[in-house]
Every structure is written in structure tokens, then in C-alpha cells.
C-alpha positions as CSV (number, residue, x, y, z in Angstrom):
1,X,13.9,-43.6,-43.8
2,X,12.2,-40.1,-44.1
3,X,13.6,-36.5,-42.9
4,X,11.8,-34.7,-40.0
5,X,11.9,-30.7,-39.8
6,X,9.4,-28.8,-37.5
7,X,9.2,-25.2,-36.6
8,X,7.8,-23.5,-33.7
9,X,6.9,-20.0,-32.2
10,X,5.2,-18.4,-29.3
11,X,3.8,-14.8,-27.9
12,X,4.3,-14.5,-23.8
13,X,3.5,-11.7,-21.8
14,X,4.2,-11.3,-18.5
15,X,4.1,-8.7,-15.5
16,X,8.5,-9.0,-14.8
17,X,9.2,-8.8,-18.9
18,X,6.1,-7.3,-20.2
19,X,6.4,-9.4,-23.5
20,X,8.7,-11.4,-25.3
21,X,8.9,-14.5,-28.5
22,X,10.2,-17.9,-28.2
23,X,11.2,-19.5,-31.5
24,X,12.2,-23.6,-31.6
25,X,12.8,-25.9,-34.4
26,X,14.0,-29.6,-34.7
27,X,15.5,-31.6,-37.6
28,X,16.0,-35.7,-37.9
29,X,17.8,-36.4,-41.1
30,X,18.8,-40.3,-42.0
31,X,22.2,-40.7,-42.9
32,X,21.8,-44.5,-43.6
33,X,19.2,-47.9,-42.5
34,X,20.5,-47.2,-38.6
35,X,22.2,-44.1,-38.6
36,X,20.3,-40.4,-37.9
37,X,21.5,-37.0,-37.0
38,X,19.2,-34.5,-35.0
39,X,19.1,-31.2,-34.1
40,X,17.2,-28.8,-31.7
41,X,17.6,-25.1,-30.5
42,X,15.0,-23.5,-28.3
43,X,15.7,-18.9,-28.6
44,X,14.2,-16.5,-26.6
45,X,14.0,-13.0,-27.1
46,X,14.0,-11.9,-23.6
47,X,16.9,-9.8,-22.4
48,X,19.8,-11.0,-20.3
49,X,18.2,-14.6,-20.3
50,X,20.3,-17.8,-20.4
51,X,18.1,-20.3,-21.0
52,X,18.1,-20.5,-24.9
53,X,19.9,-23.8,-26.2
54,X,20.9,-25.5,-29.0
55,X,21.6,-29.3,-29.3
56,X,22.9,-31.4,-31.8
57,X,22.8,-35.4,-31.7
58,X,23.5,-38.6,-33.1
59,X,21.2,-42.1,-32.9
60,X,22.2,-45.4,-33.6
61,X,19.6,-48.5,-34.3
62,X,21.4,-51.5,-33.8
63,X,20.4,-53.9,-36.6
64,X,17.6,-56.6,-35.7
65,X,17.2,-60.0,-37.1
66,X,15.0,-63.2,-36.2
């Protein structure tokens, strides 16, 4: 079991928005053996745009035995 965390950023420019940032980040966090909770969001800094998202999440390992 281990916890995940990761950041990310970028610099765009363009010839419709001139210039804009784009931050993301992700998180896995064990709650037991099986059981792990995530979580993602995606932002960007453009104006009037809809694309940005945020997602949260649930896995489940189902046990395994020989």
C-alpha cells in the first residue's frame, strides 16, 4: 500500500488566446489491502472555457488466492 500525489503545470500560447496556464494534479490514497480512493482535476486559466474538470473515484481489488 503506498499513497500517490503528482502535480502538474503548463505555459500555452496561442494566436485565438494569446496565452494562458493549465494546472493538474492527481492523488491515490489506500484506505485498506483492496480499497483506494483517487482524485484528479485538470484547470485552465483561459476565459469563458469549459473544459476544466475535477474527478473523484473509488477502486476495488477483489482479493486473489491460489
Amino acid at each position: 500500500m503506498y499513497e500517490e500525489f503528482f502535480l502538474n503545470t503548463g505555459v500555452f500560447v496561442d494566436t485565438f488566446s494569446e496565452s494562458f496556464l493549465r494546472y493538474g494534479g492527481q492523488i491515490s490514497y489506500p484506505v485498506s489491502n483492496y480499497f483506494y480512493t483517487s482524485g484528479n482535476a485538470e484547470f485552465y486559466t483561459i476565459k469563458n472555457f469549459y473544459s476544466n474538470n475535477f474527478n473523484f473515484g473509488v477502486k476495488y481489488y477483489l482479493p486473489y488466492s491460489k
